[in-house]
Every structure is written in C-alpha cells, then in structure tokens.
N, C-alpha and C positions, 0 to 999 in steps of 0.2 A: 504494500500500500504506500504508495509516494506521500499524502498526506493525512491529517484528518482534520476537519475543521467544526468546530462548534459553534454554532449558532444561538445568540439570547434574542430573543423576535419580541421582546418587552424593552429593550434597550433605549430605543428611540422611536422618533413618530416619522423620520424622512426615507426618501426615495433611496436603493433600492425595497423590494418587501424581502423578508427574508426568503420566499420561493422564487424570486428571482435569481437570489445568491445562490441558493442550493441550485439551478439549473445552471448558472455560470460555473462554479468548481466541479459540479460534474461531469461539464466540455475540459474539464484540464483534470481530470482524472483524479478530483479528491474528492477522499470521501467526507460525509456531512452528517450531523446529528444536531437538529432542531430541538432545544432545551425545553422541555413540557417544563411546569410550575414546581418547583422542589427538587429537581435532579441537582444531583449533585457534578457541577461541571469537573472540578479535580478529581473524582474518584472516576470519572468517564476519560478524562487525558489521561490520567496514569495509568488505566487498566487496556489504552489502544495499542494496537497495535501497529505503529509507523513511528518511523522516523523523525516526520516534521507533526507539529504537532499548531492547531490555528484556534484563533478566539475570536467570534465576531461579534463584539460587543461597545459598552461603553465601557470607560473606565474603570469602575467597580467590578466586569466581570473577568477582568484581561488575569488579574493579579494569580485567582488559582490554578488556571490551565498554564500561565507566564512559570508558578512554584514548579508543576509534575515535570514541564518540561528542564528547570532548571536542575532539580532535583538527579533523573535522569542521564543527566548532558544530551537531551536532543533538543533540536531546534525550534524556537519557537516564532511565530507568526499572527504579526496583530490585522486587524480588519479592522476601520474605524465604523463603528455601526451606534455609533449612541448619540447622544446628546451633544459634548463637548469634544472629547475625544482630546486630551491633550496630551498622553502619551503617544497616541500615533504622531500628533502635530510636532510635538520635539522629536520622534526619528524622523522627520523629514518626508511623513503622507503626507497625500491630497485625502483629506480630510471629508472633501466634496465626491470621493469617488473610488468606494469599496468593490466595485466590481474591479477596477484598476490596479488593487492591493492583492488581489487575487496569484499575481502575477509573481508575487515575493515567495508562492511554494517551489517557485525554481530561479531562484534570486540570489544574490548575494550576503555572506553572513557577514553580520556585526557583534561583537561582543560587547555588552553595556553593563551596570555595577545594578543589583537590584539591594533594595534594602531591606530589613527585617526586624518587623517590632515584635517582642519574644520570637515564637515560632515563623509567625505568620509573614510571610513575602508583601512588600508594598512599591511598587514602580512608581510614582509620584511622591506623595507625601503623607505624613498624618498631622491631621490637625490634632489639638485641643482648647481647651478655653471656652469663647463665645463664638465662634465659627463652626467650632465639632456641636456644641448647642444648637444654630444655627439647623444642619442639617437634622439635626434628632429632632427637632420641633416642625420641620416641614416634613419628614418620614413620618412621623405623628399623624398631623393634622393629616395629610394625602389618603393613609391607611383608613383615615373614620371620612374621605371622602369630601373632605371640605373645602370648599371656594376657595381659590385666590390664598393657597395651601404654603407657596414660599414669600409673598409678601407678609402673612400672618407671621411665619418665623422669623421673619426678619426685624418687624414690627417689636417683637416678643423681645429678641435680643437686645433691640436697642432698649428697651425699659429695664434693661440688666445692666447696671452702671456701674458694679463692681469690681474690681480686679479679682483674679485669683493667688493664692500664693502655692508658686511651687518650690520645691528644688532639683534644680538640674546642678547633676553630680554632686549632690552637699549641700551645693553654694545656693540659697533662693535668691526665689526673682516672682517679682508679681508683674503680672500680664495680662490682661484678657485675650492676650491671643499667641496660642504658641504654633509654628509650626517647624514640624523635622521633615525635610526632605533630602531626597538622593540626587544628591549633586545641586549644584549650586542655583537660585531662580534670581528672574529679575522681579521684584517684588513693586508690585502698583496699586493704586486707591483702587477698593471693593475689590481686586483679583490678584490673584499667582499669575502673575506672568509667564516666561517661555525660560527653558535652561538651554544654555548653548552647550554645553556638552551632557554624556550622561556615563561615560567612562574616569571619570578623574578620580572613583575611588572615594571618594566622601562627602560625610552625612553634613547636612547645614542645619542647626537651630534657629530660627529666627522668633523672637522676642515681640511684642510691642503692648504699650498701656491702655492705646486707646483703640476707639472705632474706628476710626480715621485717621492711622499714624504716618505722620512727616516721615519719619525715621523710625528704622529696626534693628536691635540689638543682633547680629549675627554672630555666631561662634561656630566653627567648622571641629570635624573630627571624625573616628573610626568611628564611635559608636559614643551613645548618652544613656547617661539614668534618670530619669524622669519621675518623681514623687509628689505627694503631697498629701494633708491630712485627711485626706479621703481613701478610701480603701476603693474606690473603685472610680472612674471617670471616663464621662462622657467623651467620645473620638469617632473622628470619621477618619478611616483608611480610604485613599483614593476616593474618597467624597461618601463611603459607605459606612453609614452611623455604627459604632459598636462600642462596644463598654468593656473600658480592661483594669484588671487589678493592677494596683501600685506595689511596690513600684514599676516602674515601666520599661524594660530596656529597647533600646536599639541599638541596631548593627547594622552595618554594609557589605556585602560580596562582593569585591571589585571582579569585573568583568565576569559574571559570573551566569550569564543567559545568552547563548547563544539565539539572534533574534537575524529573520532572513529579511531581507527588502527587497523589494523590484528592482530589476537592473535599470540603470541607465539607459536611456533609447541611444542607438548607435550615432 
C-alpha cells in the first residue's frame, strides 16, 4: 500500500467535500478511511499498514496520526482540510487546495522538530491562561448549541481580568496568557502568527499580562515545567480544549517527523 490517508469530514465547512478527496487519492492509488464520530484516528494510523501515513484534517486532528507516524519513523503527510490550517501554512501549503496536497504521497521528505506536552505530540503550540479558556468556553457553548458560540467566549474572557500565577521552572510569572510552542512564532494582536522555521530544535515560552499585549516575555529552550496552585488547568493543544494535571512538562524532538511535500513543479 503506497499510502493511507484519513479523512475528518467535521473538520471544516469548505470546498473540497470529503468524497471528492476520497475519489482524488484513489486516482493516485491511496488508500482512505473517512473518520465516523468516535474513531479513534491514532489507533487506525498505527495499526495500517503503509509506509506513508496522511491526515486530512484541521489542526486538532493532524497531531495523533502526525504521533503513530513519528513514533514508527514512517512518513507523514498533512492535507489542509479545516478551518485554519496553520500547520500546513508554515510547511509551505496552499492552504486553498487539498486536492493539490494530495501530491506530497510521492513528494519530497522534510524532517521538522514536533513537540510534547507529557506524552502527548503537539505541532503548533499549547496554550494556557485566558486563551486555553477562550476555546473551552466556545467548545462549551457550541456542544449545548448556542448562537454566536465564539463571540460568547470571547465576551466571557474579556470579563476575566485576572492574571494567573504560574511557575515556569520554579521561577513565577503571572500572565493571562501563556503560550509554549515548537519553534519560534511571530506573535501579533488577537493571533499566533506564522514561524519561519520548524526544525531549529526548540520550545518558545511566551508570556504576556494583558489582553492586548504590546510586548511578550519570550524565553526559548529544550523543554519547561509549567505549575501552578491548581492541580489541574485549563489548555488547548493545537487549538483542542483539554485539561492537564500540574505540573506540566514539555519537550521537543528535534527533527523528529519525517513529513512529505509536493515537489516543486519543474
């Protein structure tokens, strides 16, 4: 089997539909598995049988089939199929065009650094604070179905005008907004910007007090410990709300996911 590719069809609302996708990989001879509601996408990557191994999803879905394949040393293969897609956009997709990406099952390998908060593999970043809030509040309202589901959480956070206190490694720091990512971002008002590389090997903490921070505390490194008087806190992994016990670690794998791209057109 030259590939296999997993399909999340809850991903996003845009063009292609995921039967589209499935009859394009089919013409290049991969195979496909449309995710019904509860499968478990890593325990379907790690248990195929191929080589290259594909996620076609958004952000939140890339990370577990990104793990089997890392885990393994086969090769992995992203499809921008969600919402934002900002992991495809820093390896240098079209963003606008998964049927295109298609093309990276007989493509060129890149080795890139994934990182890991305890066990778990995370290719972007994690939040905490009032951001990892942020998404747990619009995950909330969305599940019971309610109107205008992320401006409510957004609404919500702003009326949270507290900092929090952590310690990162020992030393505290109060912030409302922490975030660790893999490899270094250009940090902008309301958004994570883009990282111009994603192999340099280490983790960024960045810090800041308020809602709207002018400036953020950065301190780089292999890996952090993240606490605080709570025994458990609020996080979104790649934008996907979850709740971990403290203290927290992270780590980095430098180059540690062999990831294929499209060739270059001649």
């Amino acid at each position: 089997m030259p590939g296999f590719l997993l399909i999340n069809p809850r991903s996003g609302e845009e063009q292609p539909s995921a039967e589209e996708l499935v009859r394009a990989a089919d013409e290049l001879g991969v195979a496909t598995h449309v995710l019904a509601a509860g499968e478990d996408a890593g325990r379907l990557a790690s248990e195929a049988d191929a080589e290259i191994l594909g996620m076609a999803g958004g952000d939140g879905s890339l990370a577990a089939v990104a793990d089997a394949a890392a885990r393994s040393g086969r090769a992995f293969v992203c499809i921008p199929f969600g919402t934002r897609n900002h992991f495809a956009r820093d390896l240098g997709l079209d963003r606008a065009d998964p049927i295109g990406a298609l093309r990276a099952f007989d493509g060129e390998e890149r080795r890139i650094d994934v990182g890991r908060v305890g066990e778990r593999l995370f290719l972007n970043n994690v939040s905490l604070g009032v951001y990892a809030g942020l998404v747990h509040r619009r995950e909330h309202h969305r599940r019971r179905r309610q109107a205008l589901a992320g401006m409510r959480a957004v609404w919500l956070s702003l009326a949270d005008r507290h900092p929090t206190g952590f310690l990162v490694d020992g030393q505290p720091v109060t912030a409302r907004i922490v975030l660790v990512a893999n490899n270094s971002y250009s940090l902008e008002l309301f958004s994570v910007g883009e990282r111009d590389t994603l192999d340099a090997g280490m983790l960024h903490l960045y810090t800041a007090e308020g809602w709207f921070p002018g400036s953020w505390d950065d301190r780089s490194g292999t890996g952090f410990t993240v606490d605080s008087r709570d025994h458990r806190l609020r996080a979104a992994i790649d934008g996907e709300p979850v709740e971990l016990e403290t203290p927290v670690e992270f780590s980095i794998e430098p180059r540690a996911l062999r990831v294929l791209l499209p060739r270059a057109p001649d």
